[in-house]
Legacy VTK file of the C-alpha trace (Angstrom):
# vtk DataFile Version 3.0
C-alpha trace
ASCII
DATASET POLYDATA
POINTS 643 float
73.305 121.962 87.159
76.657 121.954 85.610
79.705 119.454 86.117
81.396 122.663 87.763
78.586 123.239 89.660
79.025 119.572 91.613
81.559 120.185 94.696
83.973 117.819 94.721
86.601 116.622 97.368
90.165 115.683 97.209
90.386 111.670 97.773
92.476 111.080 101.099
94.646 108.749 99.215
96.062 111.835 97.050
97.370 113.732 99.490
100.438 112.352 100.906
101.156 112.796 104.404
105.174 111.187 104.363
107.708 113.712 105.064
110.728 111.252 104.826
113.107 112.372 102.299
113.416 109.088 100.848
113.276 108.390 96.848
110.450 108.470 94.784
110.068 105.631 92.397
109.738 108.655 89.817
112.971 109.774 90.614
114.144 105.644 90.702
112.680 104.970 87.475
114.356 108.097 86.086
118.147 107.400 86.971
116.696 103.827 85.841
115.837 105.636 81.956
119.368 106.338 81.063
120.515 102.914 81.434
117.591 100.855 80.377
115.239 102.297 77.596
115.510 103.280 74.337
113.998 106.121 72.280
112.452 105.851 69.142
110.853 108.281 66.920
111.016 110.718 70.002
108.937 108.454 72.409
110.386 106.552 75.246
109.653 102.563 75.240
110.848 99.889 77.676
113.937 97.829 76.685
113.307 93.964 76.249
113.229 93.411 80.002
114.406 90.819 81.978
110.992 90.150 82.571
109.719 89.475 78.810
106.680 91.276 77.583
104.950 94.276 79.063
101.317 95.446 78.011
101.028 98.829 76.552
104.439 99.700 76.901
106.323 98.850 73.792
108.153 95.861 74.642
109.545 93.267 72.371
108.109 89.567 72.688
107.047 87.639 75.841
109.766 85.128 77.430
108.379 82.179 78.257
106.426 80.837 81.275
108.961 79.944 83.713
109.361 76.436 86.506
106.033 74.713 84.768
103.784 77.184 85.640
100.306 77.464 83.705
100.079 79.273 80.606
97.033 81.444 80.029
94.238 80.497 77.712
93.697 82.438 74.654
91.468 85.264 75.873
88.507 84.077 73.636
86.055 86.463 74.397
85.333 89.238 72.425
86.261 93.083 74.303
83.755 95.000 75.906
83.604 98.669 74.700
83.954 101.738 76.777
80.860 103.346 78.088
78.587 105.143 80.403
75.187 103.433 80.904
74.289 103.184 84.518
74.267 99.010 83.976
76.727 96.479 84.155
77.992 95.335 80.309
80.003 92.055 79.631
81.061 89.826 76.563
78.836 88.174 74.463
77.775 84.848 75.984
78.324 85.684 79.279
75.728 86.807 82.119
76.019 88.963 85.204
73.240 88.163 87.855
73.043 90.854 90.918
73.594 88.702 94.281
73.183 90.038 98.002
73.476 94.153 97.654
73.637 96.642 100.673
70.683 95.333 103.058
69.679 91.908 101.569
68.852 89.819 105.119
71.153 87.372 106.217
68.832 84.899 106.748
65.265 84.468 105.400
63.368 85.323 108.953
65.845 88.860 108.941
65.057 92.422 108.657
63.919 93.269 105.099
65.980 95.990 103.027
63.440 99.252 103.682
63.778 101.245 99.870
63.967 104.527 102.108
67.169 103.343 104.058
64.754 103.596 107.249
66.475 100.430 108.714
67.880 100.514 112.315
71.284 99.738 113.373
69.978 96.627 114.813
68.616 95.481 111.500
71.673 96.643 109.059
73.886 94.385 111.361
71.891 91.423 110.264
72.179 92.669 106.972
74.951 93.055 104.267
77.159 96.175 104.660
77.607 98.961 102.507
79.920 98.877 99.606
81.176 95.649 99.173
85.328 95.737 98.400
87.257 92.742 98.631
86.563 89.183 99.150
87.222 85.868 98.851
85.500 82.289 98.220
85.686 79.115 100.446
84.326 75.936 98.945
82.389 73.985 101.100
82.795 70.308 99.609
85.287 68.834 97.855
85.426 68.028 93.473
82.285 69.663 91.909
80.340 70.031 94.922
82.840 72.829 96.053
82.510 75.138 93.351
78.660 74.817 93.840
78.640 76.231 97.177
80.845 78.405 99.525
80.976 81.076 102.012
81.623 83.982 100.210
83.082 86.503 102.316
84.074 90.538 101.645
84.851 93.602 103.016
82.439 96.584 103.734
85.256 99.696 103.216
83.357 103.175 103.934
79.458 104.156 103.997
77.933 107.011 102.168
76.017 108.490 105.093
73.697 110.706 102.411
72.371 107.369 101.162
73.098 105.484 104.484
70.571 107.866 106.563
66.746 108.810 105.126
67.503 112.352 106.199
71.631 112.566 105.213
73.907 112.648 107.695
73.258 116.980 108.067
73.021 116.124 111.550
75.077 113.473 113.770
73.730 111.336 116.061
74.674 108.234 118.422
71.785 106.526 116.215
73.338 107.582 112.732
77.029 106.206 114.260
75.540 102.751 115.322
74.334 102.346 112.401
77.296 103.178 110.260
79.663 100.850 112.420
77.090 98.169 111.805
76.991 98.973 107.828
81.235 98.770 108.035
83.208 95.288 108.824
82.856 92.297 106.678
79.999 90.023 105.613
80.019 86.124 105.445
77.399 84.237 103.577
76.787 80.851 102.085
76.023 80.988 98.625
74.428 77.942 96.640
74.704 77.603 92.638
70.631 76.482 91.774
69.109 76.151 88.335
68.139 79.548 88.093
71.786 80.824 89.463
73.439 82.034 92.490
72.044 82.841 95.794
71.893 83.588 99.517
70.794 80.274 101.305
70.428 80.190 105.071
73.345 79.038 107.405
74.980 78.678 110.632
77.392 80.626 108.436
75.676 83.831 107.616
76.954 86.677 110.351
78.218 90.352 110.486
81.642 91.277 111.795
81.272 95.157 111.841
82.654 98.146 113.832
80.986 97.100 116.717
81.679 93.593 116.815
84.322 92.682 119.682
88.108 91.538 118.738
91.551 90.719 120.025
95.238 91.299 119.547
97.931 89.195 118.779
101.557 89.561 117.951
104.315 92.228 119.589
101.457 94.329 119.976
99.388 92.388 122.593
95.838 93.356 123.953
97.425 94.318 126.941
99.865 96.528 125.606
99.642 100.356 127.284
99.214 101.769 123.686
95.584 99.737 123.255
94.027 100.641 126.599
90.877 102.877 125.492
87.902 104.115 127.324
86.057 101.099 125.590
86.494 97.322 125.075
88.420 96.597 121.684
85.781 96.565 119.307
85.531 96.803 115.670
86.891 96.393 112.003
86.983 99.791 109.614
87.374 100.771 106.247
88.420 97.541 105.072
89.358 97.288 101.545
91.230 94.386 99.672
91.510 90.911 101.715
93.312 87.470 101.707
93.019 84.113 102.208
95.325 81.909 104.221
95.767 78.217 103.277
94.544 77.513 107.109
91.002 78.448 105.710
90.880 82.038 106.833
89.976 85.457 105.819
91.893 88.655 106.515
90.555 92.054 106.279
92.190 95.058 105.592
91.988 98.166 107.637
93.121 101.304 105.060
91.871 104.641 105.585
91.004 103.953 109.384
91.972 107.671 110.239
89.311 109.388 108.941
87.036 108.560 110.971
88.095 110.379 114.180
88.223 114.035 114.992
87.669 116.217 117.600
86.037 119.742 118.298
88.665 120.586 121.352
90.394 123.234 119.374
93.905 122.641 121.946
94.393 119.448 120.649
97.259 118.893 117.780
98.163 115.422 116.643
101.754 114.532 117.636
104.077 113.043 115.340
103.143 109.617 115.090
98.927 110.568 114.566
100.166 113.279 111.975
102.254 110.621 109.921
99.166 108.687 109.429
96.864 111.454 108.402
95.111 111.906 111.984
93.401 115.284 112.377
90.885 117.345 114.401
88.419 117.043 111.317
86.587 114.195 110.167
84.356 114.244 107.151
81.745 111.390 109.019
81.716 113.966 112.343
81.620 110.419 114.707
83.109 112.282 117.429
80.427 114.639 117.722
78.066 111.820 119.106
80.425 109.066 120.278
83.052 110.311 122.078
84.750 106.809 121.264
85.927 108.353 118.148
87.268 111.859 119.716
90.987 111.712 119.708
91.245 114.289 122.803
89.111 112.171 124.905
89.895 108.604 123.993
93.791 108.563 122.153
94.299 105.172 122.130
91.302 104.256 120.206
93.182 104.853 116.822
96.027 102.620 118.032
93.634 99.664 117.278
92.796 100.783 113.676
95.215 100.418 110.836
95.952 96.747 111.054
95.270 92.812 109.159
92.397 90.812 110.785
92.090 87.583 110.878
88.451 85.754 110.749
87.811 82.470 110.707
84.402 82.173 108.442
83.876 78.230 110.005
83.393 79.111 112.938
80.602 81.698 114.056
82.022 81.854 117.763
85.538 83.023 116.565
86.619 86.291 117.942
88.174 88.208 115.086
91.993 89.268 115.917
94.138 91.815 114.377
97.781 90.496 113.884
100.247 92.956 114.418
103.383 91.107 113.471
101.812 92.389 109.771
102.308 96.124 111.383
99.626 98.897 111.188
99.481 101.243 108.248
96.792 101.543 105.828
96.429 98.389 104.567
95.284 97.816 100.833
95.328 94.039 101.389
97.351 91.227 102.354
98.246 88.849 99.517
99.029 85.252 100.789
101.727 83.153 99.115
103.620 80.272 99.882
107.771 79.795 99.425
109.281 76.753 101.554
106.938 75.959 103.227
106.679 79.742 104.985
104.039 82.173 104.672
104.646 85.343 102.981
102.412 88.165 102.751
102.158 91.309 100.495
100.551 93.929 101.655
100.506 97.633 99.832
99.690 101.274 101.891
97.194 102.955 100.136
98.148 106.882 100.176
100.746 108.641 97.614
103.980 108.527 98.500
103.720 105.160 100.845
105.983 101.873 100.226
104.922 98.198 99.558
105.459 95.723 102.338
106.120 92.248 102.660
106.081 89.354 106.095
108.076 86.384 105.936
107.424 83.725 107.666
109.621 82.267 110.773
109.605 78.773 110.278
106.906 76.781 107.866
103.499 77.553 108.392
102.408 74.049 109.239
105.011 73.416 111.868
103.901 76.491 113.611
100.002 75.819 113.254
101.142 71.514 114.909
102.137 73.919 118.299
99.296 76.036 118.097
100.835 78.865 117.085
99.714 81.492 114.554
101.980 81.344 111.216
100.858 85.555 110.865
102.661 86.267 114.744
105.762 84.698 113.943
107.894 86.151 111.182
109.606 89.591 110.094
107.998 92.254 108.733
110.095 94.270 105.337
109.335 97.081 103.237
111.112 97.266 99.678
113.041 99.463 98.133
113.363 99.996 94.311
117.083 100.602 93.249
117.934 102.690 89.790
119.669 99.401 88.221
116.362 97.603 88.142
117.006 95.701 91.550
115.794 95.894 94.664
116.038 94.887 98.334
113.754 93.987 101.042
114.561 95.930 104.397
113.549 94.474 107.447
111.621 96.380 109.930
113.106 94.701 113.401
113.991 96.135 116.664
117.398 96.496 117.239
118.437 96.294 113.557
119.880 99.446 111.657
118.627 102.651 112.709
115.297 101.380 114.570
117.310 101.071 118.262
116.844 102.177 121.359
118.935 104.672 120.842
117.459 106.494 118.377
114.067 105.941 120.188
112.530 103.137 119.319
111.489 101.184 122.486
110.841 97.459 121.117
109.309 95.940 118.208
105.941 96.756 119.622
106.826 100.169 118.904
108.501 99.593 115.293
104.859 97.866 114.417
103.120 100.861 116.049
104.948 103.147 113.925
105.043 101.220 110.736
105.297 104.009 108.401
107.880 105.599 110.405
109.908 103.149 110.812
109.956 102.396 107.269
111.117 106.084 106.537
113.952 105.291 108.788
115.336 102.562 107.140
115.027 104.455 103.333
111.996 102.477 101.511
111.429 103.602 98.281
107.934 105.897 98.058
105.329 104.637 95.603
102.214 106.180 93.571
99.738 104.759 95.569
100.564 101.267 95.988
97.624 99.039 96.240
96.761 95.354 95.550
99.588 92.460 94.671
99.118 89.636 92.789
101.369 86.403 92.876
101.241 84.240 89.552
100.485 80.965 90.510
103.344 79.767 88.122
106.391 81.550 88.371
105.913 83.495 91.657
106.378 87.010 90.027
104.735 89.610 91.922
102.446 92.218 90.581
101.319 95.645 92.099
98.899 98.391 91.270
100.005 101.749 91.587
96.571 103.586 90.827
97.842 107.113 90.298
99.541 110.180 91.946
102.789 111.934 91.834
104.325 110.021 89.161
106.368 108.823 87.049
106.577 108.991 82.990
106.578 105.867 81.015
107.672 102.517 80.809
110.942 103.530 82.740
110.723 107.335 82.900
108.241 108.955 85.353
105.652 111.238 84.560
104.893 114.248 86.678
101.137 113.792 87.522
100.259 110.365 86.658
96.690 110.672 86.300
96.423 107.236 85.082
98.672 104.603 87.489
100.773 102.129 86.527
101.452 97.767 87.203
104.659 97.286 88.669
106.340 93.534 88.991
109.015 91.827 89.966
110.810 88.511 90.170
112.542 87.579 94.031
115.518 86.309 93.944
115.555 82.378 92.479
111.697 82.605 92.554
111.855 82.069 96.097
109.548 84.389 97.458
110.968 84.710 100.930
114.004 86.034 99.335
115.611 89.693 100.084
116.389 90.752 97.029
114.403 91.288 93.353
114.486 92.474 90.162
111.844 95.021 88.947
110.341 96.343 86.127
107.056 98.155 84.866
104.788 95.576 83.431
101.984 98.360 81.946
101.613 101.905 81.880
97.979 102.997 81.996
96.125 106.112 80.216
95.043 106.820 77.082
97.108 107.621 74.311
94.953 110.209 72.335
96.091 112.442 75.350
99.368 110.779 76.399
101.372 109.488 73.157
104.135 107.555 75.523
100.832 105.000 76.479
101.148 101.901 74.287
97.598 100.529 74.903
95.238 99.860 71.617
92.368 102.732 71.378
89.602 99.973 72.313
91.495 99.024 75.491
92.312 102.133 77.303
91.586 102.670 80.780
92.661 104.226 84.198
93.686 103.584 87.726
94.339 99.969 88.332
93.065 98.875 91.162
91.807 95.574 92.138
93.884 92.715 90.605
94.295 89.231 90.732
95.309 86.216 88.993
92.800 82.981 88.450
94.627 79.551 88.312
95.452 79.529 84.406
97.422 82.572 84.822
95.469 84.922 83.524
95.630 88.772 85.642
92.426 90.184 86.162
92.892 94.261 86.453
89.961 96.176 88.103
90.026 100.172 88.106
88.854 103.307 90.410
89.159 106.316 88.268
88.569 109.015 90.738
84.895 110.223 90.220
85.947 113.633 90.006
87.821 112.497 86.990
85.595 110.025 85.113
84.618 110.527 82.037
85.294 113.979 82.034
87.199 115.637 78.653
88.638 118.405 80.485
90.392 115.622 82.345
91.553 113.466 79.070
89.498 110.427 80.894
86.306 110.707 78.486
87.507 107.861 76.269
87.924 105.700 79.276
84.400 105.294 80.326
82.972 103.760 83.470
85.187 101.916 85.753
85.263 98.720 84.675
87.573 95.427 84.711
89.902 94.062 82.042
92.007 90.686 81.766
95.689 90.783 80.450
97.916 87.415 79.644
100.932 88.261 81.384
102.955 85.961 78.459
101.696 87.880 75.477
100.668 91.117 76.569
97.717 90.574 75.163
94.762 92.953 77.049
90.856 93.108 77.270
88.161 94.783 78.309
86.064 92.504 80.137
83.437 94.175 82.024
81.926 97.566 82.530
80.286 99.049 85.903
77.079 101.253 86.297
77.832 105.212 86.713
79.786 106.767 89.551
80.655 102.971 90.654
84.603 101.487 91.135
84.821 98.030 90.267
86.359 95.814 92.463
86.623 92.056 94.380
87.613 89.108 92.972
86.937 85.800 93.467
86.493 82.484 91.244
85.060 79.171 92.214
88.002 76.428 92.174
86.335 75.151 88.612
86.946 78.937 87.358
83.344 78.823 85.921
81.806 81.720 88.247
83.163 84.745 88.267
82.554 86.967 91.796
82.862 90.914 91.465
81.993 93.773 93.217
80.601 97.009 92.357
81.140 99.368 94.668
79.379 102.820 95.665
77.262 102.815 92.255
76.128 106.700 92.229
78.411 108.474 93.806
79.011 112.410 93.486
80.547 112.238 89.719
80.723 116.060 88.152
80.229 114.375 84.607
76.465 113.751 84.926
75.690 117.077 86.914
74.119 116.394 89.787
75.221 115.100 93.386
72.995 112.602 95.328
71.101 113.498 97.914
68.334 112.544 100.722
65.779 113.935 98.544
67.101 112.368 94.775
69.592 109.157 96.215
69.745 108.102 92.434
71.139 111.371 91.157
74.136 109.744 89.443
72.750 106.141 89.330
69.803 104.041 90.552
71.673 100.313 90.140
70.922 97.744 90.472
66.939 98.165 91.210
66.336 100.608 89.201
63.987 101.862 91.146
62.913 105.267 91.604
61.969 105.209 95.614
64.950 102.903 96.686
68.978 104.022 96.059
71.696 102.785 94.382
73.069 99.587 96.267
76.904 98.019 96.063
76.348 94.448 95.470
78.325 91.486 94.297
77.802 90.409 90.271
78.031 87.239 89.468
79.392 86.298 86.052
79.323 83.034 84.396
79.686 81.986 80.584
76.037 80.944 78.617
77.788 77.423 78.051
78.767 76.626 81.344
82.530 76.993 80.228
85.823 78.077 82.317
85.488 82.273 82.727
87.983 84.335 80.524
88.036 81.584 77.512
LINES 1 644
643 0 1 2 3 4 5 6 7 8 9 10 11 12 13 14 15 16 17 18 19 20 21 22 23 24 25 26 27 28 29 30 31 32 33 34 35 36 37 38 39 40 41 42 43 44 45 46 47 48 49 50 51 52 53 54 55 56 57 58 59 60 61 62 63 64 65 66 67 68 69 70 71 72 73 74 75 76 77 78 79 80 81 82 83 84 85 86 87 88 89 90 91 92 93 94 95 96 97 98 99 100 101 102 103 104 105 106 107 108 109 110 111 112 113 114 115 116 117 118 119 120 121 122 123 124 125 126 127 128 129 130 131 132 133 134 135 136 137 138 139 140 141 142 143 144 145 146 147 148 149 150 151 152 153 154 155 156 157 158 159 160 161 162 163 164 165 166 167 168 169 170 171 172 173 174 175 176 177 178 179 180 181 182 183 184 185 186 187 188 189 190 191 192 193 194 195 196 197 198 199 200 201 202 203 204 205 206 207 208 209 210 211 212 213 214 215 216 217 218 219 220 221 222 223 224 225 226 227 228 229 230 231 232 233 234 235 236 237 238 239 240 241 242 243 244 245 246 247 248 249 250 251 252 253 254 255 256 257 258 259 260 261 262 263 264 265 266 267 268 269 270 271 272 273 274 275 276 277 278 279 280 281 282 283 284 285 286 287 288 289 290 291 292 293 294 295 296 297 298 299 300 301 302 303 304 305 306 307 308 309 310 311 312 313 314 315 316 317 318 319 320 321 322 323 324 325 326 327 328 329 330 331 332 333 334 335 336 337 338 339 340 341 342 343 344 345 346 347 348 349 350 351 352 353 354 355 356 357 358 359 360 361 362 363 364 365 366 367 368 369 370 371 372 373 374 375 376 377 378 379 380 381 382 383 384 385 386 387 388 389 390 391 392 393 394 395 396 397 398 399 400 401 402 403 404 405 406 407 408 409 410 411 412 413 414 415 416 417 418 419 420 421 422 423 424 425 426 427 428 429 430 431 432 433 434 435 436 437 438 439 440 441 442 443 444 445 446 447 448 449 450 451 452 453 454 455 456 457 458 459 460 461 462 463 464 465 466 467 468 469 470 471 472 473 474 475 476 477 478 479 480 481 482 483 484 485 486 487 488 489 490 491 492 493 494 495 496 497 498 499 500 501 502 503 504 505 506 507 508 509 510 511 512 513 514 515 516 517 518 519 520 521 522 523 524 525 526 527 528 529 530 531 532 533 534 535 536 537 538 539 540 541 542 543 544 545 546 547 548 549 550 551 552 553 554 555 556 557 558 559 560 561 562 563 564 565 566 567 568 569 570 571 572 573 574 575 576 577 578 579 580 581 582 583 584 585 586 587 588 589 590 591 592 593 594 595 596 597 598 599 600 601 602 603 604 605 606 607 608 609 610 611 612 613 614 615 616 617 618 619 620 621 622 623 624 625 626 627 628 629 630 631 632 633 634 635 636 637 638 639 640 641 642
C-alpha cells in the first residue's frame, strides 16, 4: 500500500469555524512589516526588537535578562538528529525509561493491561487512560525528598477506538462508549525514584477522574444554571489537553475539542448559532450518540453546555469532587497557564482551532486573601482576550457584562451568558484571530509570555505572514511594567518554524529544523522547552517539504541567546508532548502521545487486525499495540536536565 493509498482526515483544529470579521494576526503582522523589518538580500528578517533576540529569525543580539531573573545554562548537551525509528532517541548521557503507558493498573491488586485491548470499562477506569497529554508534578516532601516522589498527574485528550476496542469501533455500542469515557479524563499516580528508576508505587493517591466520573460548577455559570440542566447528572471531563498547576496545590484540566464527540442521526436538527460557533454538528467521528443518547444533541442539548471548560482537581484529596470554573469561560481550552503578579492570579489560556484568540483571567483581589474566606481565587476575577495591534502593541479586552458591546441590549443576558458564549463574545469586542493558538509559557524571570501558534492560515516571517503556514510560529510578549495583570503589551515573534531548504525566509540551522510547536514550557533556569505535533498527514512526507523534519520530537531554546536544540525524538506516528520537572530539575517527565497513528509516510493504517501498522512502542510486541506512556528522562550522572 502506498502513502496515497492511506485515507487521511482533516484535523478539527484546521478548519476554522469563526465568522467574525475581526483581524488576522497575518494581516496584523503585515501592516506591522512596513514599519518594523528590514530586507536584506531579498529576504525579510525581524528588526532588533524590543524584545532582544529571536531564534531562527534573523535578529541581532539578545538583550539581557531583565528584574534578576535566572539566566539559562549553556545548553551542554550535544543535538539529537532528525529521524524516523519507531523508538524514542535522546543526547548522549542521558536515559529515557518508559513509566505507566495506556492500561498499567493503578494499584498492584488492579486489572492487568490484556495485549488484545480485551479489558472492560470497569477495568480501564482503574487503569491509566489513553494518550497521555499534559501534566504536572507535585512533590510530596520537602528538600530532596520531594523531587524523589510525587503525584504525577496528566491529561487523557482523545482515544483511538481502532486500538481502544479488539474488534475497532465498526460497530457502536453502550459497552464500547463506557469504556471510552473511562479511557478519557485524567490520571493521578504516585511515583517513587528507586535504584533502578522511576515507578508506579501504590497509594491512597492513585485514582481515575474520567468521563464518567461526577463534577460540579462554580463561577457565573452555577450548577443550577437553566443552561446545565441535562437528562443526566453532571458527569465527566473530555478531551483534555494541556493543564496547570495552581500555587494552592491543584491541577486543572483542559477541555479542547469537547464538540466532537456529540452528534445526532435526527436529520431535522441544525445547530443554532451558538453550537455552530463552536464546531457542533449532526456528525461525530466516535458515533457516541448512536448508543448513549447522552451524547445526542437533539435529545439531550444541554449536555454540551458542560464541555468546553478549566477543571479544577485537587490530587490530595481522593474524595474531592472535580469542578469546572467558569469564571475561566468555555471554549476549547489548550491549557491554563498559572502565574502570579501582586499577589493575583492570572491565567493564560489559548483556543485551539485556526482563527481563535488567546485569553487571559485576572485575578480580583490576591489569591491568598480570597482562599483566608474560603473563596476560590479561579471564581473571582475578569476574564480578557487580546488583541495584537500593527505597531507591535497590544491590549487586553475584557469580556464583562455590561461593558462595550456585550449588553443587554445587544443580547447578552448576564455574564453567565458572556462565559457561555466565550468565543462570541470575544468576536464582539474585536480580538485579534490567531494560527492556532495553543500552550503559553511565563519565564520565571522576567514574566514575558510565550505562545505556540502550531500552524494554519498564516502569516510570512518574522513580521510578515505567510499564506499557509505549514510550520507555526512562537509568539511573545512583555505586559506592561512586567506586571502581568496589566492591560496592555508589547509583542513580537520570538521564532518562525519550518525548514529552510523549502522556505528560505526560516532562519533555523539545517540540524535544528522542525514543525508545529506545540507543547512548551519553561524549567526554573529559564530555559523553554518546545514540543511539536506535525500533523501525521504531513510528517515526514517530501511532497509536503516536512521530510527533513523527522518524527515529532522536543527541542530546548535559551530565550537570551537564541541558541536552539534538538533534544529528543518520538517513535513513529507519535506527537510529543507534557512537561514536567522535579523541583531539583534532574528528571525530566514527557509524554508520547498516540505512538502509531494513521501516518501516509509508512503506508499502512492501523487496524484491529495489524494495531502496530505504523508503530508497535513501547513493547514492541507483536500481539499487544502501541501504548502512549510517559518517558522519563534523566542525565547518566545524576546532573540538572538540559546542562
Amino acid at each position: 500500500m502506498t502513502a496515497q493509498d492511506v485515507r487521511t482526515v482533516a484535523d478539527p483544529d484546521d478548519i476554522s469555524s469563526n465568522p467574525s470579521g475581526n483581524a488576522t494576526f497575518r494581516e496584523v503582522a503585515q501592516a506591522r512589516m512596513s514599519r518594523r523589518s528590514v530586507i536584506r538580500g531579498g529576504t525579510v528578517v525581524a528588526a532588533a526588537g524590543f524584545l532582544g533576540a529571536g531564534v531562527g529569525t534573523g535578529t541581532a543580539a539578545a538583550a539581557p535578562e531583565r528584574h534578576g531573573g535566572p539566566k539559562p545554562r549553556p545548553l551542554g548537551f550535544k543535538a539529537v538528529p532528525a529521524g524516523t525509528a519507531d523508538a524514542i532517541a535522546v543526547p548522549e548521557g542521558y536515559t529515557a525509561q518508559v513509566l505507566i503507558p495506556w492500561g498499567t493498573p493503578l494499584h498492584s491488586r488492579g486489572p492487568q493491561w490484556k495485549k488484545d485491548a480485551s479489558n472492560t470499562a470497569a477495568e480501564q477506569a482503574a487503569q491509566v487512560g489513553m494518550h497521555h497529554d499534559g501534566m504536572s508534578f507535585f512533590p510530596l516532601g520537602a528538600g530532596p525528598l520531594g523531587s524523589r516522589q510525587g503525584l504525577l498527574v496528566l491529561n487523557h485528550e482523545y482515544v483511538d477506538q481502532v486500538l481502544l476496542f479488539p474488534d475497532g469501533d465498526a460497530q457502536m455500542t453502550k459497552a464500547k462508549v463506557d469504556k471510552a469515557l473511562a479511557a478519557h479524563g485524567v490520571t493521578i499516580a504516585k511515583v517513587v525514584q528507586g535504584k533502578d528508576g522511576w515507578k508506579l508505587a501504590d497509594s491512597r493517591y492513585n485514582r481515575r477522574v474520567t468521563g464518567s466520573t461526577p463534577v460540579t460548577f462554580s463561577g457565573p455559570v452555577g450548577p443550577d444554571h437553566p443552561a446545565l440542566q441535562a437528562k443526566n447528572p453532571p458527569m465527566g471531563t473530555l478531551n483534555n489537553c494541556s493543564n496547570g498547576q495552581t500555587p494552592w496545590g491543584t491541577y486543572l484540566a483542559c477541555e479542547e475539542n469537547w464538540n466532537g464527540y456529540f452528534g445526532t442521526t435526527d436529520t431535522t436538527w441544525k445547530p443554532n448559532a451558538q453550537q455552530a460557533r463552536y464546531g457542533v454538528a449532526a456528525s461525530s467521528s466516535y458515533r457516541w450518540h448512536t448508543a448513549d443518547p447522552r451524547f445526542d444533541v437533539a435529545v439531550n442539548p444541554n449536555e454540551i453546555n458542560r464541555f468546553g471548560w478549566v477543571v479544577e482537581i485537587d490530587p490530595f484529596d481522593p474524595d474531592s469532587t472535580p469542578v469546572k470554573r467558569t469564571a475561566l469561560g468555555r471554549i476549547k481550552h489548550e491549557g491554563a497557564t498559572v502565574t502570579e503578579s501582586r499577589g493575583r492570579i492570572v491565567v493564560y489560556t489559548g483556543d485551539d482551532q485556526d482563527g481563535e484568540y488567546v485569553y487571559k483571567f485576572v485575578g480580583s483581589a490576591p489569591w491568598r486573601q480570597l482562599r483566608a474566606l474560603r473563596r476560590s481565587p479561579l471564581d473571582h476575577g475578569t476574564l480578557y482576550v487580546a488583541r495584537f495591534n500593527d505597531d507591535g502593541s497590544g491590549e487586553w479586552l475584557p469580556l464583562k457584562h455590561g461593558t462595550g458591546p456585550l449588553t443587554e441590549a445587544n443580547g447578552w443576558a448576564d455574564q453567565a451568558d458572556v462565559l457561555l458564549r466565550t468565543r462570541e463574545a470575544a468576536d464582539a469586542v474585536g480580538a485579534t484571530k490567531l494560527d492556532r493558538p495553543e500552550w503559553v509559557a511565563v519565564h520565571p524571570g522576567n514574566k514575558d509570555v510565550y505562545l505556540t501558534l502550531t500552524n494554519g492560515s498564516g502569516w510570512d516571517n518574522a513580521v510578515n505572514p505567510r499564506k499557509p503556514n505549514p510550520y507555526g510560529h512562537i509568539v511573545r510578549w512583555r505586559e506592561r511594567g512586567g506586571d502581568n495583570t496589566a492591560l496592555t503589551f508589547e509583542w513580537d515573534i520570538f521564532l518562525l518554524a519550518g525548514d529552510p531548504e523549502y522556505d528560505p525566509r526560516v532562519k533555523l540551522a539545517a540540524e535544528d529544523v522542525f514543525g508545529s510547536p506545540d507543547g512548551l514550557g519553561f524549567d526554573r533556569a529559564g530555559r523553554l522547552w518546545i514540543q511539536t505535533d506535525v500533523s501525521n498527514s504531513a510528517q515526514n512526507r517530501p511532497d509536503r517539504q516536512h521530510d527533513n523534519i523527522g518524527n515529532n520530537q522536543m527541542l530546548v531554546a535559551d530565550p537570551g541567546t537564541g541558541e536552539i536544540r534538538r533534544f529528543l525524538v518520538g517513535p513513529r506516528g507519535c506527537e510529543v508532548t507534557g512537561f514536567a520537572m522535579t523541583p531539583d530539575q534532574r528528571t525530566l517527565f514527557v509524554n508520547i502521545q498516540h505512538p502509531g497513528e494513521a501516518t501516509p509516510f509508512w503506508g499502512a493504517a492501523p487496524t484491529p487486525q495489524n494495531p502496530n501498522a505504523v508503530s508497535s512502542w513501547p513493547d514492541h510486541d507483536s500481539a499487544s499495540r502501541p501504548r502512549s506512556a510517559t518517558v522519563v528522562i534523566r542525565k547518566k550522572d545524576g546532573g540538572v536536565i538540559g546542562t
